[in-house]
N, C-alpha and C positions, 0 to 999 in steps of 0.2 A: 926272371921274365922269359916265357917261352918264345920261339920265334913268329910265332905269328902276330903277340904280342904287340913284339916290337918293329916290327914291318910294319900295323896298323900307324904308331907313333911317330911313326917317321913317317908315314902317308898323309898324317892331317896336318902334323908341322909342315910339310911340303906346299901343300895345299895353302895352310894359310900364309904362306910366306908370298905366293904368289899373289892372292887377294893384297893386302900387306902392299907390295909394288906394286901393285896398281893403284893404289889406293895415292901412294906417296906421288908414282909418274901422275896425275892427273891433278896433284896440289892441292888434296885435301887433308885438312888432319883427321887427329882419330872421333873428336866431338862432332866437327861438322859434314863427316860423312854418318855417323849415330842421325843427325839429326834427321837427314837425306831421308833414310832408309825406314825410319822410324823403330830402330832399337835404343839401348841401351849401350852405351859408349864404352863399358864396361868387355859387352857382350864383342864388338868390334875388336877388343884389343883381346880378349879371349881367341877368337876367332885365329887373329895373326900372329899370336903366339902356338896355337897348334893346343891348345887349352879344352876342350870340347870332347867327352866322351861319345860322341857320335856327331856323324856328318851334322852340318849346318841342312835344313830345309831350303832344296834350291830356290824356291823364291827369292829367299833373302839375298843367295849370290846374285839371282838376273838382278834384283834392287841394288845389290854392289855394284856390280860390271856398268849396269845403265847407268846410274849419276856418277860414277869416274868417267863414263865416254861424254857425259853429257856434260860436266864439268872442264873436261879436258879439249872441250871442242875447237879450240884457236891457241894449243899449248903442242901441237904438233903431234906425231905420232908415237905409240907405245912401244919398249920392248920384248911385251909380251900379248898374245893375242887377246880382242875386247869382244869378240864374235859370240854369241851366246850358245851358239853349238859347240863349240870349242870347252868353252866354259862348262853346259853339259857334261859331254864324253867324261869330262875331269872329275867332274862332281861325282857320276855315276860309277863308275874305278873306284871310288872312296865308298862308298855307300855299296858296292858288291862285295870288299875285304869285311867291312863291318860288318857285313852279317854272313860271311863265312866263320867270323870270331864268334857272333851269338849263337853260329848254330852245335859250336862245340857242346860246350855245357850240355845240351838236349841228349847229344849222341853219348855222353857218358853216363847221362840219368839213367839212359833205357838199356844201357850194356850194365849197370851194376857197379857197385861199389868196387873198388881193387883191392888187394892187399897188397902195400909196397913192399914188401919180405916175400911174396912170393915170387920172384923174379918177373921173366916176360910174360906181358899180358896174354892170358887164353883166345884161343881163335872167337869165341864165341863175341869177347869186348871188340873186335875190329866192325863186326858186323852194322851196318847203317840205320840209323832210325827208319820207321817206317814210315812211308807217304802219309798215310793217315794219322798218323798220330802229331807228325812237324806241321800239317796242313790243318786237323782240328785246334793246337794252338795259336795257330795263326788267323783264324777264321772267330775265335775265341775273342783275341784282343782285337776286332775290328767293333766290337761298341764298348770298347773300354770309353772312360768318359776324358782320360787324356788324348790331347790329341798327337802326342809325339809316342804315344805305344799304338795308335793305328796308324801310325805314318810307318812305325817300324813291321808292322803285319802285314800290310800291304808290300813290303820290300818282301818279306819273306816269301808273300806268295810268290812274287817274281822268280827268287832264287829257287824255291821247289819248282817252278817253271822249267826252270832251267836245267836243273836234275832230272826231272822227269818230262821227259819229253811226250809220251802220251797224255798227261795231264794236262797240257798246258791250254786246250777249248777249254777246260772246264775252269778255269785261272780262270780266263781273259772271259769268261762269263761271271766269273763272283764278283772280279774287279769296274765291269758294267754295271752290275747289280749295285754293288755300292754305289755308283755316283747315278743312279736311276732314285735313289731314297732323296727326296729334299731337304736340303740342307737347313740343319739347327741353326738360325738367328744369331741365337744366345751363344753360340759357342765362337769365340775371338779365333781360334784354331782352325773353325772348318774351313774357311778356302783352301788353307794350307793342305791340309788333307786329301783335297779333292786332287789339287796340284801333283799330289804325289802320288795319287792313284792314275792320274794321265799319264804323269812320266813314266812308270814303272810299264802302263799300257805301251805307252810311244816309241818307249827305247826298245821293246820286245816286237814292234811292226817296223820296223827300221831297217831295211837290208845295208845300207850305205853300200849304193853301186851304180855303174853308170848301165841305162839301157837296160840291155839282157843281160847282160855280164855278171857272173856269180855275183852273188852277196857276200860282202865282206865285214858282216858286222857278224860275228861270234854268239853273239846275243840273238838274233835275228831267229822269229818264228814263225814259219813260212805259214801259211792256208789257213789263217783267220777267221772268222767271223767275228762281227764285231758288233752288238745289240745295244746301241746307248739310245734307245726308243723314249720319250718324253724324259730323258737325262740332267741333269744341271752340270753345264759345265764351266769352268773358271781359266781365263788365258789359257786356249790350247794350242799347244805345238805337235798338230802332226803334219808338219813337213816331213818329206821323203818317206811316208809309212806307204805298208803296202796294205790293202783290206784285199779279201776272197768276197765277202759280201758285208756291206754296211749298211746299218740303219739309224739313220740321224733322224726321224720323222719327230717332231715337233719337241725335238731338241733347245733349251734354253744354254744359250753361246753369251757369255759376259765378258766383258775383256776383250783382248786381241785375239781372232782366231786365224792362225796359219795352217794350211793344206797345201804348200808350196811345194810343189814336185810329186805330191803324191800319188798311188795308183789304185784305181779301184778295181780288180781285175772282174767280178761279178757288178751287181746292180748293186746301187749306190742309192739312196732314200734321203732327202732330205725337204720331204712334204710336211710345211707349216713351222717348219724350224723356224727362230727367231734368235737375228742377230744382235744384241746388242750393242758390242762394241763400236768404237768407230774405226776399226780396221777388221777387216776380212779378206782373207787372200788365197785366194785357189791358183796360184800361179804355177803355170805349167801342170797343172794337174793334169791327171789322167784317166777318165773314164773310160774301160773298154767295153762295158756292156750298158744297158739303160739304165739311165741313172734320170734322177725326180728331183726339181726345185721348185716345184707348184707351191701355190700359198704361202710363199717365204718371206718375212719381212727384214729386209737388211736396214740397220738402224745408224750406220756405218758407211766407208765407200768398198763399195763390193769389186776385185780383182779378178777376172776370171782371164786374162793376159796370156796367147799364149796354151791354153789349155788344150785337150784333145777329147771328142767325143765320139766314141766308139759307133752309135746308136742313134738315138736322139740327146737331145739337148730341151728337156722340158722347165721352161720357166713362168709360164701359165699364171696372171695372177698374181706373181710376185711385187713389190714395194721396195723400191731401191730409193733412200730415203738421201744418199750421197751421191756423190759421181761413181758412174759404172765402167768398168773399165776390159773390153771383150774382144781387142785391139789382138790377131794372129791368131783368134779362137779356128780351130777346127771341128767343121760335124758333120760327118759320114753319110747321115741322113738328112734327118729334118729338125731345126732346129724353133722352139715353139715360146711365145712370147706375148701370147693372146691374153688382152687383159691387164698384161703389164704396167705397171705404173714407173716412170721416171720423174722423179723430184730433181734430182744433180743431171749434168751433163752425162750423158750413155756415148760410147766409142767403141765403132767395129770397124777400125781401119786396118786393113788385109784378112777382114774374118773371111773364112772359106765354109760351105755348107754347101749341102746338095739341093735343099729347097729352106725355105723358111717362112714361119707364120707368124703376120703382124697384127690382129685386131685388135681393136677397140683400145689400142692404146694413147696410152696419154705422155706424151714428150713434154713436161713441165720447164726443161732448160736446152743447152744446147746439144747437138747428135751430131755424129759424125759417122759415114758410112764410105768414106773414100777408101778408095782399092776393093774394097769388098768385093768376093764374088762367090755366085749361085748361081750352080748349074742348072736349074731352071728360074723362071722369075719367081720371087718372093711374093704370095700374097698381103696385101694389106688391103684393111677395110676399116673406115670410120676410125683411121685413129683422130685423135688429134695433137695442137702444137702449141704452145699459148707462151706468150712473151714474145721480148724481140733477141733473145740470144741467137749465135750465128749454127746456122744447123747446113749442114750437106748430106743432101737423102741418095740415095743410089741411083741408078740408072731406071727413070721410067717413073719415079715418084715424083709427086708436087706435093704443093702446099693450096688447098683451094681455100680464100676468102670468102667474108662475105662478101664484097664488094664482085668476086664470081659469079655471084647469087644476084647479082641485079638492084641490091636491094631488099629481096623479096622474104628470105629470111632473116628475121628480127632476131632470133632468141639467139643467134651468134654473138657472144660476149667478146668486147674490146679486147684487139694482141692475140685470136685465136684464131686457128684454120685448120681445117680437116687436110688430113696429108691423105692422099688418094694417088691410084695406078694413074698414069697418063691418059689410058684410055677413056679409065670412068670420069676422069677431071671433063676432058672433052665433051662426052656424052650429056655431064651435068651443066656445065654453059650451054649446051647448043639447046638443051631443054628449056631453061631460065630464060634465056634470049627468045626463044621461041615464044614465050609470057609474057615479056613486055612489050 
């Protein structure tokens, strides 16, 4: 057994040893976390025996790590970390030895056969496969019809990524392309796949660094572009990624979508995207230049907590079908909201903006805009407010009734009131009073 061999063997034994106690700290056996998970019981104890001729599909680990935390939840805390970044980092370590092993084989096809009788190998066998040739087989087995040999081509691209460092915009545009195709029904495999064309994206947008401060992720691909324009995507995690320019525009988001911490250094597009999930989180995000959430439907409660906007702040139109949550939001300029619908409760307590635009909105539950401030007054016009949830509008906003109204208009429907500036409120009584 050569040594890289056996450094693999010992790296997935490691690995499953570690799943393995967690599994036992959180007081599952080996059947009723199978069942959790929805494998084969078989496959679990494969796993913790280090039994797997190739990494596990992290899915399957975030489905470990979650029902041991979620099982474990009043059994105290672990010896070993349950954080799914954590989890990550680990997985990915395995899955970069692995296909340093698969890539052997290639490099001695294309050097030629040896003769063991002729002593050391000739200069010419050291020589490295070429980019084109490791990158056509890999592009090759992306419609293979298994889906654990495009799980593994998809890795490759990565690691040619990572070799070749001029290549790697043209990577991070095949591995878009992929997940821009619509995903096959029929195939039990494809989410899996998709998953693993994120990660491979997410761990190569990854600086892991605070602020400005170099990047410290080794992996890390700096000046992105990132094209997943009418894409299908399945639970993505780009927390802390950094994009040069992104385009989500009418992006399908299934699952939970996380953009926690992340930066968009260029413009950032996410017109008509549609969230599925019921978690979305842009927490502490960061837009430095204009970035678009016109016609967006969030299916989910939408996070924007804490975020920073460079430019503007376009949410024009959008459908927030949960509670919103825009609590420490910062926007440079102007931040745009016209049209907006709130179904859940919206909160902008300590949002900061330089102006901001409210029309023809619809406040369906409760708002909260305490501490909030804008360096000039925010317009709002004809939104409206309906129910009796508890709402706190900003300095200079009301709520006008009908019963404002004198009376006089009918078509105001019971529990609703146009939120209007102070000014116009006033103007609009002293009119109505003036009629009856």
């Amino acid at each position: 057994m050569n040594e890289g061999a056996a450094d693999w063997q010992e790296a997935v034994r490691r690995f499953g040893r570690l799943l393995g106690q967690l599994r036992i700290e959180a007081g599952l056996t080996v059947r009723e976390l199978a069942t959790a998970i929805g494998v084969a019981a078989a496959t679990v104890s494969k796993t913790e025996n280090g039994g797997h001729a190739r990494p596990q599909d992290f899915y399957v680990v975030k489905q470990w790590v979650m029902a041991c935390a979620q099982h474990a939840d009043e059994r105290g805390g672990f010896s070993i970390p349950v954080t799914l970044d954590w989890w990550r980092e680990k997985h990915g370590q395995l899955e970069r030895l692995h296909q340093k092993l698969s890539l052997q084989p290639l490099r001695s096809e294309i050097a030629g056969p040896t003769n063991p009788t002729t002593g050391p190998r000739q200069e010419h066998d050291s020589h490295p496969v070429p980019f084109e040739v490791l990158h056509q087989k890999a592009v090759d087995h992306l419609a293979d019809r298994s889906p654990h040999v495009r799980m593994a081509a998809l890795r490759t691209l990565g690691d040619l990524g990572d070799m070749y460092q001029e290549k790697r915009q043209r990577i991070v545009d095949e591995l878009c392309d992929y997940l821009r195709i619509p995903p096959d029904t029929s195939d039990a495999g494809e989410s899996q796949v998709r998953r693993t064309a994120q990660m491979v994206l997410a761990d190569r947008l990854r600086p892991k660094r605070g602020g400005d401060a170099p990047a410290t992720n080794s992996a890390f691909w700096p000046d992105m572009d990132v094209d997943l324009k009418r894409a299908y995507l399945c639970d993505v995690y780009f927390n802390g990624c950094e994009f040069r320019r992104a385009d989500f525009d009418e992006a399908q988001f299934e699952g939970t979508t996380h953009f926690d911490g992340a930066r968009f250094v260029g413009e950032a597009r996410f017109v008509g995207a549609v969230f599925l999930g019921y978690e979305v989180s842009f927490n502490r995000a960061r837009f430095e230049a204009i970035s678009w959430f016109r016609w967006v439907a969030f299916h989910g409660y939408a996070d924007f907590q804490g975020s920073y906007f460079g430019f503007n702040a376009e949410f024009s139109r959008s459908q927030f079908s949960e509670n919103a949550y825009f609590d420490h939001m910062t926007v440079r300029n102007c931040a745009w909201f016209t049209h907006a619908v709130f179904h859940g409760s919206v909160t902008f307590q300590r949002a900061r903006a330089e102006s901001a635009k409210f029309w023809l909105d619809s406040f369906r539950a409760g708002s909260d805009f305490r501490r909030a401030r804008f360096a000039s007054p925010p317009e709002v016009r004809d939104c409206e407010a309906v129910g009796h949830a508890e709402r706190h509008w900003p300095h200079n906003w009301v709520e006008l009734t009908a019963e404002d109204a004198c009376g006089f208009v009918e078509s105001w429907p019971m529990d609703w009131a146009a939120v209007v500036e102070k000014a116009h409120a006033e103007e609009i009584r002293a009119w109505w009073q003036s009629r009856s």
